[in-house]
C-alpha positions as CSV (number, residue, x, y, z in Angstrom):
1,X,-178.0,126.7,49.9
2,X,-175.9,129.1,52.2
3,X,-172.3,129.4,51.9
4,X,-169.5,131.0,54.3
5,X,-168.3,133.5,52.5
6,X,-164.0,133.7,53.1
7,X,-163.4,136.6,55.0
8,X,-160.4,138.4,53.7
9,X,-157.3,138.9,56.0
10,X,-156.5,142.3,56.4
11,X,-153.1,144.7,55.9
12,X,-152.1,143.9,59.5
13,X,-153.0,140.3,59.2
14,X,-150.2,139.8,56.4
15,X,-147.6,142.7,57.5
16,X,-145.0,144.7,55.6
17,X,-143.4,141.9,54.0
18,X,-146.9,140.4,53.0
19,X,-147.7,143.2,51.0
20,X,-144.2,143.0,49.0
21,X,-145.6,139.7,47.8
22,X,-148.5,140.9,47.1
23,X,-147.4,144.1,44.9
24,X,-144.8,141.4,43.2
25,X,-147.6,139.7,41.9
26,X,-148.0,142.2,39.2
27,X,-146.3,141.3,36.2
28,X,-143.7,143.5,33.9
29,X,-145.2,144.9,31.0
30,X,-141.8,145.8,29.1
31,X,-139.7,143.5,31.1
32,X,-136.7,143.9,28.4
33,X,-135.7,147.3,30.4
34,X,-135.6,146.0,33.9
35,X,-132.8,144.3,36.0
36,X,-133.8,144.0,39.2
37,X,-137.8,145.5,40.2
38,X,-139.1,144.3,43.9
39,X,-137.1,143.0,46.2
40,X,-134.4,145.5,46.5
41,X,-133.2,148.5,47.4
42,X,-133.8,150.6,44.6
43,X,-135.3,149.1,41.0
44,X,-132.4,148.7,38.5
45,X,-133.4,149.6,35.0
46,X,-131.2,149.9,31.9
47,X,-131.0,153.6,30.5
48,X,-129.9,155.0,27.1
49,X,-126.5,155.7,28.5
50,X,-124.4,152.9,29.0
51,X,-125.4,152.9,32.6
52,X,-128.0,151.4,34.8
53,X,-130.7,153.6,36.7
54,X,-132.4,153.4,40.1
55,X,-135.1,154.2,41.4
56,X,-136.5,154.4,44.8
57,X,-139.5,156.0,47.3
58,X,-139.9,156.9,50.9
59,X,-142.4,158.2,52.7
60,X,-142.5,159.9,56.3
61,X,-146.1,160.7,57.7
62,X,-147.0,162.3,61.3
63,X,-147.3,160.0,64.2
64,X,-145.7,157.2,62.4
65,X,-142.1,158.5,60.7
66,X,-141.9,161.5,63.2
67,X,-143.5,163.8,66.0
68,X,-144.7,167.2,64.1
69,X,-144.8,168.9,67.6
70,X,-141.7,167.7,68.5
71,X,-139.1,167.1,65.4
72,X,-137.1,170.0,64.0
73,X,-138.7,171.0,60.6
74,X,-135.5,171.5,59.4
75,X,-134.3,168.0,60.0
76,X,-136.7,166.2,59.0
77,X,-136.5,167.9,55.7
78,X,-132.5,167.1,55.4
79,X,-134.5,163.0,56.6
80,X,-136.7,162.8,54.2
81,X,-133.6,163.0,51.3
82,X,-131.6,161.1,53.3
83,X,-133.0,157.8,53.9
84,X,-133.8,157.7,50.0
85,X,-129.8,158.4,49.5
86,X,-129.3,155.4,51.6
87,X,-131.3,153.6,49.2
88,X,-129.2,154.5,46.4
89,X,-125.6,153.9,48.7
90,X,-126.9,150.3,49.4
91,X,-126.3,149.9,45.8
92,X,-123.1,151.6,45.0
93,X,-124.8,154.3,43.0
94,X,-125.0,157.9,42.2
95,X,-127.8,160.1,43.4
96,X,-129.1,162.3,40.8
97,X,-132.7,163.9,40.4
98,X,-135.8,164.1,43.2
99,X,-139.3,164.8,43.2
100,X,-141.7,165.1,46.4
101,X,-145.1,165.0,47.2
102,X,-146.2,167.2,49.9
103,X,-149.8,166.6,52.0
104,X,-150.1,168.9,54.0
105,X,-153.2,169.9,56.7
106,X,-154.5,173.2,56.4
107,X,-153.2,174.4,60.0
108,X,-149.9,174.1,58.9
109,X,-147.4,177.6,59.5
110,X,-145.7,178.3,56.0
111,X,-142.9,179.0,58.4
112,X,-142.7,175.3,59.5
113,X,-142.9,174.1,55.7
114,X,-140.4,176.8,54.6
115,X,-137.7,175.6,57.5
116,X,-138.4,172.0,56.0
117,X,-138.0,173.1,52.4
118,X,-134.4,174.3,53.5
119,X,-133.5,171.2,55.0
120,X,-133.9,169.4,52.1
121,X,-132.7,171.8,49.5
122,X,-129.2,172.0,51.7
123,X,-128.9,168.1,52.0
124,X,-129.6,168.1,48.2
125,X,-127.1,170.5,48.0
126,X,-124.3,168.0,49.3
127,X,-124.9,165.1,46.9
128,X,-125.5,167.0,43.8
129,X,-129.7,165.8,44.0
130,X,-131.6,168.3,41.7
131,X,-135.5,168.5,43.0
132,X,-137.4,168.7,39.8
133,X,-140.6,168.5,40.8
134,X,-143.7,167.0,42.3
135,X,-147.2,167.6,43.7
136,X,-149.2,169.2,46.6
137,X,-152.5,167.9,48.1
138,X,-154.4,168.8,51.6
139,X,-154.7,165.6,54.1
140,X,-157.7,166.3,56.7
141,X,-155.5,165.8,59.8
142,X,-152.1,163.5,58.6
143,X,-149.0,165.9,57.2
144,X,-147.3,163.2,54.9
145,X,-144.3,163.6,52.6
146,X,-142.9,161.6,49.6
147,X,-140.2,161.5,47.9
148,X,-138.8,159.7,44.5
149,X,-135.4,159.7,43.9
150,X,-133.3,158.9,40.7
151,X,-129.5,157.6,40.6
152,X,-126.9,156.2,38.2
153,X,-123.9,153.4,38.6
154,X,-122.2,151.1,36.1
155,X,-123.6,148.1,35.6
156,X,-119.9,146.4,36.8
157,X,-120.2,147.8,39.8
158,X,-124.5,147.6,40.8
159,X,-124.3,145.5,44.0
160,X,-127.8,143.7,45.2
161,X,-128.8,141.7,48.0
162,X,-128.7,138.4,46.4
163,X,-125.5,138.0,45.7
164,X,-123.9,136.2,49.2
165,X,-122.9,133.0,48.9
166,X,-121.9,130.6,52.4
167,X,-118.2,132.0,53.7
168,X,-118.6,135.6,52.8
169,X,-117.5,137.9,55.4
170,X,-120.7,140.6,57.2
171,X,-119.6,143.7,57.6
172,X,-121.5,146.6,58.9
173,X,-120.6,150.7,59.1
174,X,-120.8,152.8,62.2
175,X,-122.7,151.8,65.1
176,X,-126.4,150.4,65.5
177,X,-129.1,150.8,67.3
178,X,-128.9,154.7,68.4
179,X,-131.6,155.8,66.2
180,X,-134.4,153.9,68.3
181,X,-133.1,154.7,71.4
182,X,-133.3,158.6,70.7
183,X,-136.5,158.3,69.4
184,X,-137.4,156.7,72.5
185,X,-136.1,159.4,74.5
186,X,-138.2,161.9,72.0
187,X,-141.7,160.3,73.0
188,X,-140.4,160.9,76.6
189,X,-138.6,158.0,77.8
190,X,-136.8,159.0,81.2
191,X,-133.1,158.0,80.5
192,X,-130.7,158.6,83.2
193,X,-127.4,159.5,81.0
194,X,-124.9,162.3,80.7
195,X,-126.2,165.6,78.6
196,X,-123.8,164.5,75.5
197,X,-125.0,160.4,74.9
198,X,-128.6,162.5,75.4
199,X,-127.9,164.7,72.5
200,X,-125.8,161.9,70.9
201,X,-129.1,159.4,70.8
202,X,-131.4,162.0,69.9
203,X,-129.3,163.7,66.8
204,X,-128.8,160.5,65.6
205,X,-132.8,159.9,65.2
206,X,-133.2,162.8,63.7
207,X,-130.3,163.3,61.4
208,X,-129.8,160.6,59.2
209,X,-126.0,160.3,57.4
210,X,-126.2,158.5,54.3
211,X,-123.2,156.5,53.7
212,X,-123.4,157.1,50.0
213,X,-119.1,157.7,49.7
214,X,-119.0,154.9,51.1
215,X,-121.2,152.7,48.9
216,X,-119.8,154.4,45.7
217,X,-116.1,152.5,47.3
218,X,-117.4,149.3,48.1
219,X,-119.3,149.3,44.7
220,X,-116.0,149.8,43.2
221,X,-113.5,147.3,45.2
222,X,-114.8,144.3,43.4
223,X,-114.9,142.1,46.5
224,X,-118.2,143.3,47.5
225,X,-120.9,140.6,47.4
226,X,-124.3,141.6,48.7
227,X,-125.1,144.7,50.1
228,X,-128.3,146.3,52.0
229,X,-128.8,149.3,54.1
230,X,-130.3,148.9,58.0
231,X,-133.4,150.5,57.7
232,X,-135.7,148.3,59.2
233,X,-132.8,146.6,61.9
234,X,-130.1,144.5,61.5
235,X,-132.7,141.1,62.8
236,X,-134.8,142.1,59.5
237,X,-132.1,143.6,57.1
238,X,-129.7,140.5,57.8
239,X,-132.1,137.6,56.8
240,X,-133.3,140.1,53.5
241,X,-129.7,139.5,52.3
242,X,-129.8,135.3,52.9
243,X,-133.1,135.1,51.4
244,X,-132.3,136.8,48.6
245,X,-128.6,135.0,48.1
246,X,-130.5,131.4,49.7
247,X,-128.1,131.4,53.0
248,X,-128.3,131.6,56.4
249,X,-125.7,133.5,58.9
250,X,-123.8,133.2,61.9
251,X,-123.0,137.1,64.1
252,X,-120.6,137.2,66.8
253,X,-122.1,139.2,69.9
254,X,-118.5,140.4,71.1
255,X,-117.9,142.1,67.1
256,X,-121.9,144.6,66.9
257,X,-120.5,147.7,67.5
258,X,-122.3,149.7,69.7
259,X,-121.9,153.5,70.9
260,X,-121.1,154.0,74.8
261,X,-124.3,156.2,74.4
262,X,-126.5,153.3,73.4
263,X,-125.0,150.8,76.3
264,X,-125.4,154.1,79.0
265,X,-129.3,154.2,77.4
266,X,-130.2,150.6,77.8
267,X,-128.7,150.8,81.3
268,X,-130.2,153.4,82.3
269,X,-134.0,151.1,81.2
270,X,-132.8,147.7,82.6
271,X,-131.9,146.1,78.6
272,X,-129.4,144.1,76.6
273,X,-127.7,146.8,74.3
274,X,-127.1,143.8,71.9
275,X,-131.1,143.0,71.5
276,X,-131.7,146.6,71.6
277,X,-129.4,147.1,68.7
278,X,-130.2,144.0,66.3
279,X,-133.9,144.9,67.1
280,X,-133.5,148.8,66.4
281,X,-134.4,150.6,63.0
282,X,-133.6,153.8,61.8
283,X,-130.0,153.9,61.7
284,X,-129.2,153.8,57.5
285,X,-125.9,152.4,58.1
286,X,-124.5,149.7,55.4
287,X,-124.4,146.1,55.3
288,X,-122.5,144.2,52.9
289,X,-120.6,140.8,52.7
290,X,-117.6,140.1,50.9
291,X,-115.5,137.5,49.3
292,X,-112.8,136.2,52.1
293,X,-110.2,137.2,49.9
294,X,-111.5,140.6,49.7
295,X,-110.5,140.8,53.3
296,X,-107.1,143.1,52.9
297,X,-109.1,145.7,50.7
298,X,-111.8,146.0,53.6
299,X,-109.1,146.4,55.6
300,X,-106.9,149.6,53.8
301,X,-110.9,151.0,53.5
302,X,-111.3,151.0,57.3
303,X,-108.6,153.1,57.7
304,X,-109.3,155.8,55.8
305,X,-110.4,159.3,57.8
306,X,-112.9,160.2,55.4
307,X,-115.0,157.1,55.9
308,X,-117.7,155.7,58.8
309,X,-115.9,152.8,61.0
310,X,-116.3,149.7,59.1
311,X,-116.7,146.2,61.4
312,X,-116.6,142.4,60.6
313,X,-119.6,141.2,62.3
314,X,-119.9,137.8,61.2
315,X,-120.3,136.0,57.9
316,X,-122.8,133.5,55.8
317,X,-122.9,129.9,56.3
318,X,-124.9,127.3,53.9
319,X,-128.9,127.4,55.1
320,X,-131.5,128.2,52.7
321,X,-133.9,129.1,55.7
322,X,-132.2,132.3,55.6
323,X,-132.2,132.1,59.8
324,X,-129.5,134.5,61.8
325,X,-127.4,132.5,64.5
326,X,-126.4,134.3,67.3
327,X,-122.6,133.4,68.8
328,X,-122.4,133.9,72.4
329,X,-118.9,134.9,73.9
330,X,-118.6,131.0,75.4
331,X,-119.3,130.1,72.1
332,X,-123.2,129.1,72.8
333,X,-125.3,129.4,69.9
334,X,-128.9,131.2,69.4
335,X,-131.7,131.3,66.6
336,X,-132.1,135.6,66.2
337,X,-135.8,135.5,66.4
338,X,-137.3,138.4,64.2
339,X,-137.4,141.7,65.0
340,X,-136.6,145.4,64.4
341,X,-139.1,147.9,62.6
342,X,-142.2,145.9,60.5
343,X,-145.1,148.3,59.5
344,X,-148.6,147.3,60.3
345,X,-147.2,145.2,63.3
346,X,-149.9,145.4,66.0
């Protein structure tokens, strides 16, 4: 007797997010250690110290993280770093030790690699990362970096994403969305805009500022509930933080703070620099609720000089089907439909 044989979805079938589930499947084999494993930004493991560890991995590969012929080696040495840093401010932590994987085609100028090498060494340089090690490999035609990278906090003062509860306050630092649009502009989109929201756009792809400081003071205000990093856009980064805490959320249009470069960009192409920006990835600013009555400390913070702007975008309200409503100045309401950067998306 003949049977139909299942045929097994494949990686683009069940997405980014599908493969998270998947990997979580595995099971702990000395769970005692571990606080927090998928699902985060970094894993949170218990040390010998007195203080929790994390632990996080990026990766950037050719043609998917970044143009080889056309990014600065240099920068995307200081990215590489970076966007694990980010990792580590989204939970209040402190960065401490690296390793990074290097595969690398054969036609590749030592010159290129050495400008990249100095990139990262002067970024690690900044926040006190030693690079202690790693491994070298050839790739046929893809050059592809990884990097691992360790970091420290108190346990008091480890903030995840599951810990919003309905009324918290959203907050978001800097300004979204300008990471997209440059690398738009990169892969040649014509932009009609003034030389500096060009260069603006464009630095902004790729340089990434880690907002580490500023995670480390949030960690420590004790008003600080939940706490992400925009990675992947606010549309996907948003509903991580009220699936994890089991809320949904409401975002005022009038409050997302976007540059006067970004609203000269989507001009310039005929868009909405509000869908643009909830929809954008790349940026590696913060994204945090707190406690209402945490408000006046939130406030004496976003004064400070030595810190990114810090806006109240909105807050979480009591849905466990973790959807983002949209607030229109006239008070109309909209479901965010999902969005922003998802690997394996065809």
């Amino acid at each position: 007797m003949k049977t139909n044989k299942v045929k097994s979805p494949k990686v683009s079938d069940i997405g980014e997010s599908g493969l998270i589930r998947l990997t979580g499947h595995f099971n702990l084999n000395r769970p005692e250690r571990i606080i927090t494993g998928i699902g985060d930004d970094c894993a949170v493991i218990r040390n010998n110290e007195g203080k929790l560890q994390l632990l996080t991995t990026d990766v950037m590969i050719d043609g998917v993280h970044f143009l080889r012929d056309r990014h600065k080696p240099q920068a995307l040495g200081e990215k590489l770093l970076a966007i694990s840093l980010s990792d580590i401010a989204a939970m209040g932590g402190e960065p401490r030790e690296a390793i990074i994987c290097a595969m690398l085609t054969a036609d590749l100028e030592v010159n290129w690699l050495e400008d990249f090498y100095t990139g990262l060494n002067d970024i690690a340089k900044r926040y006190n990362v030693n690079i202690v090690g790693g491994d070298t490999s050839q790739h046929p035609d893809r050059l592809t970096f990884a990097l691992t990278l360790t970091g420290i906090v108190e346990e008091k003062n480890v903030i995840h994403r599951s810990g919003g509860k309905p009324g918290d306050l959203i907050f978001v630092s800097g300004t979204i969305g300008n990471s997209d649009a440059g690398l738009q502009i990169i892969k040649n989109k014509t932009a009609d805009i003034s030389e500096e929201h060009l260069e603006f756009l464009i630095n902004s792809c790729i340089r990434t500022e880690p907002r580490v400081e500023l995670g480390q003071v949030l960690s420590k205000s004790g008003v600080v509930t939940a706490m992400t990093d925009i990675s992947d856009g606010l549309a996907v980064d948003l509903p991580n933080i009220c699936r994890a805490g089991g809320t949904g959320s409401e975002l005022i249009v009038e409050y997302i703070p976007i540059s006067s470069a970004l609203k000269d960009f989507c001009k310039s192409q005929n868009e909405s620099p509000i869908e643009f920006a909830l929809k954008s990835g790349g940026d590696y600013e913060l994204l945090w609720t707190i406690n209402p009555n945490g408000i006046e400390i939130i406030e004496e913070l976003a004064k400070r000089s030595d810190l990114p702007p810090i806006t109240h975008i909105g807050r979480l309200v009591d849905d466990n089907q973790s959807k983002v409503t949209i607030i229109q100045p006239g008070g109309q309401k909209e479901i965010l439909q999902s969005g922003g950067w998802q690997h394996f998306s065809i």
